[in-house]
ROSEFI-49528 format. One record per residue (C-alpha): residue in three letters; residue number from 1; x, y, z. Coordinates in pm, whole numbers, padded with zeros to 5 digits. Layout:
<nodes>
Ala, NUM, X, Y, Z
...
</nodes>
This chain:
<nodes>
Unk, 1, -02204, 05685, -29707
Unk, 2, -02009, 05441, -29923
Unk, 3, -01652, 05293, -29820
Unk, 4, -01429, 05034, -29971
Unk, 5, -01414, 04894, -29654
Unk, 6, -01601, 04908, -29357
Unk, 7, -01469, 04828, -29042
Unk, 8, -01745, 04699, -28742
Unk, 9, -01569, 04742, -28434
Unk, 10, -01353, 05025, -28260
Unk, 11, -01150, 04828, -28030
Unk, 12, -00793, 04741, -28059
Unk, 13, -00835, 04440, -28321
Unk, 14, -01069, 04676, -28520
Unk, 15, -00865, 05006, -28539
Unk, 16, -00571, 04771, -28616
Unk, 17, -00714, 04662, -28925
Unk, 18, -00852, 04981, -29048
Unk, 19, -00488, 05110, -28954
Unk, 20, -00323, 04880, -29194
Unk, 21, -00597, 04975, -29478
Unk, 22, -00587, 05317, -29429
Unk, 23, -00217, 05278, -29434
Unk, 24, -00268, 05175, -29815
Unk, 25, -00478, 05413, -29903
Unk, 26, -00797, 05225, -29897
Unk, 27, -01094, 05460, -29819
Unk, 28, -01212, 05254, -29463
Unk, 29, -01482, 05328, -29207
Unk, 30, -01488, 05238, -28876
Unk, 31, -01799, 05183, -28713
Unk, 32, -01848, 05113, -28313
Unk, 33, -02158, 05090, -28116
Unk, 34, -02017, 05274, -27808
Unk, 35, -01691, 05456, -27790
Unk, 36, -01375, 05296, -27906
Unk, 37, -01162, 05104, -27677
Unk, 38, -01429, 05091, -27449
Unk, 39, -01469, 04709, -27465
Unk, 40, -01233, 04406, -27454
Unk, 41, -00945, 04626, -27489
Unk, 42, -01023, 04941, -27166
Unk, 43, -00889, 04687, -26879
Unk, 44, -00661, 04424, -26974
Unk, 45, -00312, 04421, -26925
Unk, 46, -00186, 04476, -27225
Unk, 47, 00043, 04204, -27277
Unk, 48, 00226, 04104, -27570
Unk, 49, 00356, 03791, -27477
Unk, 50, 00459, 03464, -27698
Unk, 51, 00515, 03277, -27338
Unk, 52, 00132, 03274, -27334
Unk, 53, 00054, 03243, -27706
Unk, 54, -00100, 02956, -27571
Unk, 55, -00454, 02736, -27720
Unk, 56, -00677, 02760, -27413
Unk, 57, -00821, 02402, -27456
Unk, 58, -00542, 02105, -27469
Unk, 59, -00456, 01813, -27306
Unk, 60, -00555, 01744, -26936
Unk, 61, -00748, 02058, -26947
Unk, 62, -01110, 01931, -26938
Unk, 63, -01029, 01759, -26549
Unk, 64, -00798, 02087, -26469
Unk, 65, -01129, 02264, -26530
Unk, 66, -01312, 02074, -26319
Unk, 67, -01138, 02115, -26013
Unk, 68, -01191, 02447, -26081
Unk, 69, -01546, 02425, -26089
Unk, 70, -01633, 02365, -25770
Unk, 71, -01420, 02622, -25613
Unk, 72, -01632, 02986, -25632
Unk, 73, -01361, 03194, -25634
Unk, 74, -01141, 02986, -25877
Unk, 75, -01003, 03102, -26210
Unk, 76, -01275, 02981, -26472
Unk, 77, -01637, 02979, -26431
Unk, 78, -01882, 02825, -26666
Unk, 79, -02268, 02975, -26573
Unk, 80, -02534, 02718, -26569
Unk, 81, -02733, 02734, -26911
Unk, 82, -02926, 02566, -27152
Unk, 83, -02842, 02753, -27459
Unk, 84, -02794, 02553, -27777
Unk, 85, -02540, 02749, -27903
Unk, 86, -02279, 02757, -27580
Unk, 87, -02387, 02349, -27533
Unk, 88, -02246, 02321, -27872
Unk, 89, -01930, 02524, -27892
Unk, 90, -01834, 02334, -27555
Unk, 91, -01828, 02020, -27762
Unk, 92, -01658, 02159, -28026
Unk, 93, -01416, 02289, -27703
Unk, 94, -01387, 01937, -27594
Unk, 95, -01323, 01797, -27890
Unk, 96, -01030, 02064, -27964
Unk, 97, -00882, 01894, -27645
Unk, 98, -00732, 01646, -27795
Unk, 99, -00290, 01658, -27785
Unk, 100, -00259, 01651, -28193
Unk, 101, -00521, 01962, -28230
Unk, 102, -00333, 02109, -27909
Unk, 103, -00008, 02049, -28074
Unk, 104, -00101, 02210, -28441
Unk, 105, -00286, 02560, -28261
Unk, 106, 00004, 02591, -28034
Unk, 107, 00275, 02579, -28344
Unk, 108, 00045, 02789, -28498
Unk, 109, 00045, 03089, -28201
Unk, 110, 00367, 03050, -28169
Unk, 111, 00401, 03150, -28539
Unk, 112, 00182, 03389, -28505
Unk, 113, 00352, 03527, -28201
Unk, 114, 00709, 03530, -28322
Unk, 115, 00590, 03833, -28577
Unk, 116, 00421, 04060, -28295
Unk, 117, 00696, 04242, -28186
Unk, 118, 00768, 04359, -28513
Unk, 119, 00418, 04468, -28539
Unk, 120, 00426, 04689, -28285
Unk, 121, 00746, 04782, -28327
Unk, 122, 00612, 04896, -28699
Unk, 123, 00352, 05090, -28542
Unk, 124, 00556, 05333, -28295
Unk, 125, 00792, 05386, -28674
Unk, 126, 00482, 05510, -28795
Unk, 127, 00447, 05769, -28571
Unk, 128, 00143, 05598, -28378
Unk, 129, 00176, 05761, -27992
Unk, 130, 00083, 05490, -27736
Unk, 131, 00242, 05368, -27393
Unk, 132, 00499, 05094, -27492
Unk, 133, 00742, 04913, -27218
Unk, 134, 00978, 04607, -27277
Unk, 135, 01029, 04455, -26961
Unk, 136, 01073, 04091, -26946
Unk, 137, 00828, 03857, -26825
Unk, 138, 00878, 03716, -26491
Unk, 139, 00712, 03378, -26335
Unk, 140, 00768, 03348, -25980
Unk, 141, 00762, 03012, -25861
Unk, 142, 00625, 02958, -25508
Unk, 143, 00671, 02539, -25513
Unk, 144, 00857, 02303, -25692
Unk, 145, 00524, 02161, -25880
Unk, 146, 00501, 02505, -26028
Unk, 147, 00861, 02500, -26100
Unk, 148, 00855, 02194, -26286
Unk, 149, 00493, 02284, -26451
Unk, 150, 00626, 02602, -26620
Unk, 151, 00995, 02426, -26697
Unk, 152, 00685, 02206, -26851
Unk, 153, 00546, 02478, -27049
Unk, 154, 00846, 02611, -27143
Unk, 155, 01015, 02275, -27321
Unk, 156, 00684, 02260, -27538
Unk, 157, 00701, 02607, -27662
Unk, 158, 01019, 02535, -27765
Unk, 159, 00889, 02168, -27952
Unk, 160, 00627, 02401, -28083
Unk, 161, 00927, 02603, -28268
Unk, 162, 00969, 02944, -28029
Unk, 163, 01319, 03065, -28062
Unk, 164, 01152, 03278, -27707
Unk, 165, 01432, 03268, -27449
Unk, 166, 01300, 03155, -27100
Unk, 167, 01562, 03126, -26836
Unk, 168, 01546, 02983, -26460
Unk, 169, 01633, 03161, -26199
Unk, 170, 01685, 03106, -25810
Unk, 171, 01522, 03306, -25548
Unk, 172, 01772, 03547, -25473
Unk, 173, 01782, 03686, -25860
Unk, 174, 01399, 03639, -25844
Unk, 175, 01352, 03827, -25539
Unk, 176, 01637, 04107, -25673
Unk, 177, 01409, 04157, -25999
Unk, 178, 01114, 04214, -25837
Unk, 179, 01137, 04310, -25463
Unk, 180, 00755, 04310, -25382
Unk, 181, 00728, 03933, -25415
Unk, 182, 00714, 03710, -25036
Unk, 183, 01027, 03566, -24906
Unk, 184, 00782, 03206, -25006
Unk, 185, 00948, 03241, -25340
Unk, 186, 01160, 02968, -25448
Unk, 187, 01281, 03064, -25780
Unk, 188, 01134, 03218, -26122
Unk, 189, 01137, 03190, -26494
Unk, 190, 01227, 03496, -26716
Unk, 191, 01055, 03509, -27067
Unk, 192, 01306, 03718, -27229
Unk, 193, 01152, 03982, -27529
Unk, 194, 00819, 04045, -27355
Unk, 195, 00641, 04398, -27420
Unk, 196, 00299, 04562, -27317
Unk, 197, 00098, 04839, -27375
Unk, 198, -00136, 05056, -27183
Unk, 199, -00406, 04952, -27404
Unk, 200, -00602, 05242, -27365
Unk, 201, -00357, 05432, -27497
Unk, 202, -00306, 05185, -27813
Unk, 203, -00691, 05213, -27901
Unk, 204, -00694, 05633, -27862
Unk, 205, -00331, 05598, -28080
Unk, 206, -00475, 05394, -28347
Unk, 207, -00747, 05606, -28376
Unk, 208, -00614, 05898, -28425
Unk, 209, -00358, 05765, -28650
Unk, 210, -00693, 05602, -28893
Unk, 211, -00816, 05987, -28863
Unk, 212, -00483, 06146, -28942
Unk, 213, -00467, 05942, -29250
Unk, 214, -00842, 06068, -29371
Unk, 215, -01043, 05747, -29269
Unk, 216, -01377, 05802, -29095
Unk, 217, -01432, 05650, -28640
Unk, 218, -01799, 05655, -28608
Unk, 219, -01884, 05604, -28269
Unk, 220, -02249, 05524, -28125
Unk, 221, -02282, 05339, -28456
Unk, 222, -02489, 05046, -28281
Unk, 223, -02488, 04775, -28611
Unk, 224, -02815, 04584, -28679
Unk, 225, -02746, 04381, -28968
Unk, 226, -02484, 04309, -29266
Unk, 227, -02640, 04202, -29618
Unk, 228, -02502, 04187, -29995
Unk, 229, -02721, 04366, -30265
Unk, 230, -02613, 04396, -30602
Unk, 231, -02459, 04712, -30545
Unk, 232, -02230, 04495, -30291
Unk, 233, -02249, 04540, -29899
Unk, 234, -02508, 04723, -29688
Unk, 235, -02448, 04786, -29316
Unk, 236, -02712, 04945, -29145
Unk, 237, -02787, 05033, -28808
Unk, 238, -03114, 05197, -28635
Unk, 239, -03003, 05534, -28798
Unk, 240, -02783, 05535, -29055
Unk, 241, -02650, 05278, -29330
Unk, 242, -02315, 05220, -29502
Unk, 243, -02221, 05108, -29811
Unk, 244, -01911, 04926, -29887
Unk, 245, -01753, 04686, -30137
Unk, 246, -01585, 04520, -29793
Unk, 247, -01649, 04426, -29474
Unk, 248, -01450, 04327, -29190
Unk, 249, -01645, 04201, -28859
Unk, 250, -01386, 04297, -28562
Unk, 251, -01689, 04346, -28342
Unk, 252, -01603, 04030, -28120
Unk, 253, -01910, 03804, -27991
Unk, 254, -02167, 03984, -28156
Unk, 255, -02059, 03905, -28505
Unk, 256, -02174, 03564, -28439
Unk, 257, -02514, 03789, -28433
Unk, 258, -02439, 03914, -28756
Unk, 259, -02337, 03606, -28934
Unk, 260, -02596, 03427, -28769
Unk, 261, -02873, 03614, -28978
Unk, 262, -02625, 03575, -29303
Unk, 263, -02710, 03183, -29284
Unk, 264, -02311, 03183, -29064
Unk, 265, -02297, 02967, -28763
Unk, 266, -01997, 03062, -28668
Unk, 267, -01940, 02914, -28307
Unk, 268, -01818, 03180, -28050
Unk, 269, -01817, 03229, -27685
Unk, 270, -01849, 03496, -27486
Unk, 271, -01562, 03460, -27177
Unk, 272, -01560, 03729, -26947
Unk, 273, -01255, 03891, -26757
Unk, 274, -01213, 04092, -26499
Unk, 275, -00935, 04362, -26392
Unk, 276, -00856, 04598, -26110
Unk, 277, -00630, 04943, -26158
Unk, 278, -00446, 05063, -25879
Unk, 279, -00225, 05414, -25876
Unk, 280, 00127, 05332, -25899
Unk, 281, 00322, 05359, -25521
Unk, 282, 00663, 05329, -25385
Unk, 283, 00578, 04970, -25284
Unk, 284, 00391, 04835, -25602
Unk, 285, 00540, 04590, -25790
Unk, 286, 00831, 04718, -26076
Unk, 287, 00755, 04470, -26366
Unk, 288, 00520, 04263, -26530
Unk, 289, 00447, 03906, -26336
Unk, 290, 00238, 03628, -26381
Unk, 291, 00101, 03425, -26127
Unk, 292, 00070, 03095, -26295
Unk, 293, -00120, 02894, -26003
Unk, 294, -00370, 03141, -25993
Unk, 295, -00396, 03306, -26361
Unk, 296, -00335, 03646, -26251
Unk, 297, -00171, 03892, -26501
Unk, 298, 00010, 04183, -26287
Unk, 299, 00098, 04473, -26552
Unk, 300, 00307, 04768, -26438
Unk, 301, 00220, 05119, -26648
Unk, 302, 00379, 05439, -26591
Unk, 303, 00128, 05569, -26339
Unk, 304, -00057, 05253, -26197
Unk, 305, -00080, 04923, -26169
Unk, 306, -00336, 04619, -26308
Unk, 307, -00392, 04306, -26182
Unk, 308, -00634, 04031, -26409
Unk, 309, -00749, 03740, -26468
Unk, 310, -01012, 03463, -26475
Unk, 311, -01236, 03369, -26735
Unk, 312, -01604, 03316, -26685
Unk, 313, -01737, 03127, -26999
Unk, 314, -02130, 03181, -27095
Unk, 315, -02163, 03541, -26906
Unk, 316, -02416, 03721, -27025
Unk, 317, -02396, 04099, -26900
Unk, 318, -02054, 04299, -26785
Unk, 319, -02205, 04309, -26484
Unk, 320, -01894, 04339, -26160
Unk, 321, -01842, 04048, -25946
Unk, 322, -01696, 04142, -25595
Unk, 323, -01620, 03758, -25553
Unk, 324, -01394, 03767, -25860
Unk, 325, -01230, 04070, -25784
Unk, 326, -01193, 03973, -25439
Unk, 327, -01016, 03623, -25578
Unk, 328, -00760, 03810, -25805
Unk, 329, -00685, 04071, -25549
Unk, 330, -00616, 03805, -25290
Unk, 331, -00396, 03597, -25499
Unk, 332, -00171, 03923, -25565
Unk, 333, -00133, 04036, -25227
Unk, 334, -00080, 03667, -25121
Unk, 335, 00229, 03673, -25407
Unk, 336, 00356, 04021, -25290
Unk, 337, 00249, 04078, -24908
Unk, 338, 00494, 04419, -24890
Unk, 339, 00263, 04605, -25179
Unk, 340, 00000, 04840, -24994
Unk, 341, -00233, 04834, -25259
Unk, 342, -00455, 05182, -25264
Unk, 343, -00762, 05225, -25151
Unk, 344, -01051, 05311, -25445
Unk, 345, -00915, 05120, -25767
Unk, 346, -01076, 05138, -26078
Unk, 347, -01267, 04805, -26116
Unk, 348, -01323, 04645, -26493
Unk, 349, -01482, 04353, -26666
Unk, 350, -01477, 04288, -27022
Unk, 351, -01610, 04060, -27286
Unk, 352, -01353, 03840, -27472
Unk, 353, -01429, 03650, -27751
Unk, 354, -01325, 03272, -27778
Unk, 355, -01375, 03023, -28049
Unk, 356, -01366, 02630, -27957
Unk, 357, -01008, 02532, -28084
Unk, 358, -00842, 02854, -27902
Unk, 359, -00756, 03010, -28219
Unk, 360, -00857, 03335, -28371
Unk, 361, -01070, 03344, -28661
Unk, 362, -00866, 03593, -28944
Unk, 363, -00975, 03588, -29300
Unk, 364, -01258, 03604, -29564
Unk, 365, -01591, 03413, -29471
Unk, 366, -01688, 03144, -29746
Unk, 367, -01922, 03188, -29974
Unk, 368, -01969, 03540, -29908
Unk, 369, -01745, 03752, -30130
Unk, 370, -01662, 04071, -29999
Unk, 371, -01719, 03925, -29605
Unk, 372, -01415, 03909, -29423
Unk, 373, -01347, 03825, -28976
Unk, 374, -01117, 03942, -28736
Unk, 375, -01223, 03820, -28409
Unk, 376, -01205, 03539, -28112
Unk, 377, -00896, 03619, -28018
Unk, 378, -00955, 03557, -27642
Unk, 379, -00703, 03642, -27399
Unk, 380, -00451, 03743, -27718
Unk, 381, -00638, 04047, -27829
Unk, 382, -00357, 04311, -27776
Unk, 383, -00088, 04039, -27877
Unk, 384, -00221, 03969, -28207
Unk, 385, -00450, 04260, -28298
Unk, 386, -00158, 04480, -28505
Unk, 387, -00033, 04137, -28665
Unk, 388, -00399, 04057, -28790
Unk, 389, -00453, 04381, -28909
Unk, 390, -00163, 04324, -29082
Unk, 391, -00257, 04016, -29178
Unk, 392, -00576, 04105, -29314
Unk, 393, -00504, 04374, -29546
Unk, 394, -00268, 04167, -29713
Unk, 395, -00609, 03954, -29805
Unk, 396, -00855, 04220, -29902
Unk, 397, -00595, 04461, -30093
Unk, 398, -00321, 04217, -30273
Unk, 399, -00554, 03942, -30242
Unk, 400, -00272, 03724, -30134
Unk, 401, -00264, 03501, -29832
Unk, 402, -00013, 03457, -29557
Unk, 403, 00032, 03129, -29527
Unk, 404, 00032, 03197, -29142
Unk, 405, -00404, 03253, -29203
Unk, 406, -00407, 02876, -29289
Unk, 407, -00458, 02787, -28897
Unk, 408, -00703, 03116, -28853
Unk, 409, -00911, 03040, -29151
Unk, 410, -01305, 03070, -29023
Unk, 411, -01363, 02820, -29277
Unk, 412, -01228, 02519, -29002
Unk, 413, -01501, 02649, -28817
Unk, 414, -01773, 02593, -29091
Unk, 415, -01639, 02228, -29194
Unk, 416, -01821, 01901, -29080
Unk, 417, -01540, 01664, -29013
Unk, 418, -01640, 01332, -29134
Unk, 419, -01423, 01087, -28952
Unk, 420, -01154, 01052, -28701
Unk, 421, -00757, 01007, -28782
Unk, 422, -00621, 00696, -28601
Unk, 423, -00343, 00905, -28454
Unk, 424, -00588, 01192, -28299
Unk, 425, -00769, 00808, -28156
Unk, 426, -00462, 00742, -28031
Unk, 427, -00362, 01080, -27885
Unk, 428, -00702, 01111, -27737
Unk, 429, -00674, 00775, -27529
Unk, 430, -00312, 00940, -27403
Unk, 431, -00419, 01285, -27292
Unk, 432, -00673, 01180, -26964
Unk, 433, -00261, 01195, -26784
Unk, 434, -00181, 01497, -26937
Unk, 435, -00145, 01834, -26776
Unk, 436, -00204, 02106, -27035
Unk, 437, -00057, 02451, -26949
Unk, 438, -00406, 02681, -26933
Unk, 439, -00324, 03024, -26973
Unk, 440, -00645, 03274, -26890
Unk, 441, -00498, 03649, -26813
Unk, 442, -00270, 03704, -27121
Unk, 443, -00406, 04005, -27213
Unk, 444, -00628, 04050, -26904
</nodes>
């Protein structure tokens, strides 16, 4: 079958770019190895949030992490392991530490964010069904080192450039907005502009919207390998092949795989996430919340509720663990002791994809023409996954570039730096004070 695009990967990122194509009138295929949506995007929250647009390595973060560490049940994990590949991406991670590379990745989501709701918004004009709520964000605040961490947070975002309105609150508005939350409250910020999804319902939208428009979803398609002949691209899997003039990898970690064996070391991680789905009851929470002390993501749907978090770097298998969803759990009912929570909820983990400097990687690969990325977008997935789509068919079809892909360009990934600016010297011998606002359950 021959394409002028193909598309490997059938999760939200994925569809989203072969939405945008197909939009066009490109002739796209989709190819996933399992059923689409069934990955990253089945149990996050769904969050579309510039509050968290947020690098996940930055100042401060590298001793954060390791009082984290030794804590079982805390909110990032890092498994034992000797692999060359992980070893090096976490020096690459520790290197994109540092406050000026903080500083540039965080002006950079923040750009990034600013456009998302427009996205979306552009999607539901096009007719694309999916669950959609705009509720604003709220941060409850159980002590005044919170308090002053996310008043913290909040003054850089708005250093960074967000026009994002976040208001404090006291305890009696906090506790009026959302009920379910213990009388321990002591205030709350609002993050004004916030939306979410049910992001199984933006994956099944998207692709029925690619099918609508005449562009093929093959599911079970289980990708092998990528090479260029003469004839241009040839994507083949244990079954079938593809040919295309175009490809985008939107497949997450295992285009690292497939860009490995093109000669690509593209440095990925693989940071697992876990979720739990309650029904929706009289005494559930009403709106979106984010526990900041513990990383837990509560998102409200129609008919249940999800709580998420944690991110457990170097996992291997989506294998459950009851310790993990035992931590997240706790930390919600601790937050909001009058919510019964339901017996029997639907239990999740998922496989994010994270490069080193927190950033996504959006744009053509150099040096293979034709060979284009849409992937470690981390805890952002359903934030930025209509914008790079968006993004992204700008490239292949006008063969212009946003100058927003500057900062998402997998080329920074590919250069050797050669030397160290004073100032970064400078920053570096700064930052072991620093407390650097981790975010981990975003998008769940």
């Amino acid at each position: 079958m021959t394409s002028s695009v193909i598309v490997i990967g059938g999760g939200a990122v994925g569809l989203s770019v072969a939405e945008s194509l197909a939009t066009r009138g490109v002739s796209v295929t989709t190819l996933e190895r399992d059923r689409c949506g069934l990955g990253a995007s089945a149990g996050n929250a769904g969050w579309i949030t510039p509050s968290l647009a947020i690098p996940v390595p930055g100042p401060g973060v590298i001793a954060q992490s390791l009082r984290w560490l030794v804590n079982p049940s805390g909110p990032l994990w890092i498994r034992p392991t000797v692999s060359p590949a992980l070893l090096g991406w976490i020096s690459r991670f520790l290197i994109s530490c540092r406050r000026s590379t903080y500083r540039r990745g965080l002006a950079a989501l923040q750009a990034a964010a600013a456009r998302t709701t427009a996205s979306f918004d552009s999607l539901a004009e096009r007719g694309l069904e999916f669950e959609y709520h705009a509720d604003d964000l709220l941060y409850p605040t159980f002590s005044a080192a919170e308090r002053d961490h996310l008043l913290g947070v909040a003054a850089g975002l708005r250093q960074a450039g967000s026009r994002l309105r976040i208001d404090q609150i006291g305890r009696d508005e906090t506790l009026a907005l959302e009920p379910a939350l213990s009388d321990r409250v002591i205030g709350g910020l609002i993050a004004e502009g916030e939306r979410r999804v049910r992001p199984e319902s933006l994956v099944a939208g998207l692709k029925r919207r690619v099918e609508s428009l005449g562009a093929d979803v093959i599911e079970g398609a289980d990708v092998a390998a990528v090479r260029r002949d003469r004839d241009g691209w040839l994507v083949s899997s244990l079954r079938s092949e593809w040919r295309a003039e175009t490809v985008v990898l939107a497949n997450g970690v295992p285009a690292r795989q497939l860009l490995g064996a093109l000669g690509v070391g593209l440095p990925l991680a693989a940071a697992k996430g876990y979720s739990r789905t309650f029904a929706r009851t009289a005494t559930a929470p009403a709106r979106p919340v984010y526990l900041e002390d513990q990383k837990v993501s509560v998102s409200v749907y129609g008919d249940a509720v999800r709580i998420s978090g944690t991110l457990e770097l170097g996992a291997r298998t989506l294998s459950l663990s009851e310790r993990r969803l035992a931590a997240i759990t706790a930390a919600t009912q601790r937050a909001m002791p009058s919510w019964e929570m339901p017996q029997n909820p639907v239990d999740w983990a998922g496989m994010r994809s994270l490069s080193p400097d927190g950033l996504p990687y959006i744009g053509a690969v150099p040096g293979l023409d034709g060979l284009y990325v849409a992937t470690g977008h981390a805890t952002l997935g359903i934030t930025l996954a209509p914008l790079s789509g968006e993004l992204l068919c700008e490239q292949i079809v006008d063969r212009g570039s946003d100058p927003l892909l500057a900062a998402f360009d997998p080329a920074r990934a590919l250069r050797r730096q050669t030397h160290r600016p004073r100032q970064e010297e400078r920053d570096e011998r700064r930052e072991r004070s620093d407390r650097h606002p981790l975010r981990l359950g975003s998008d769940g």
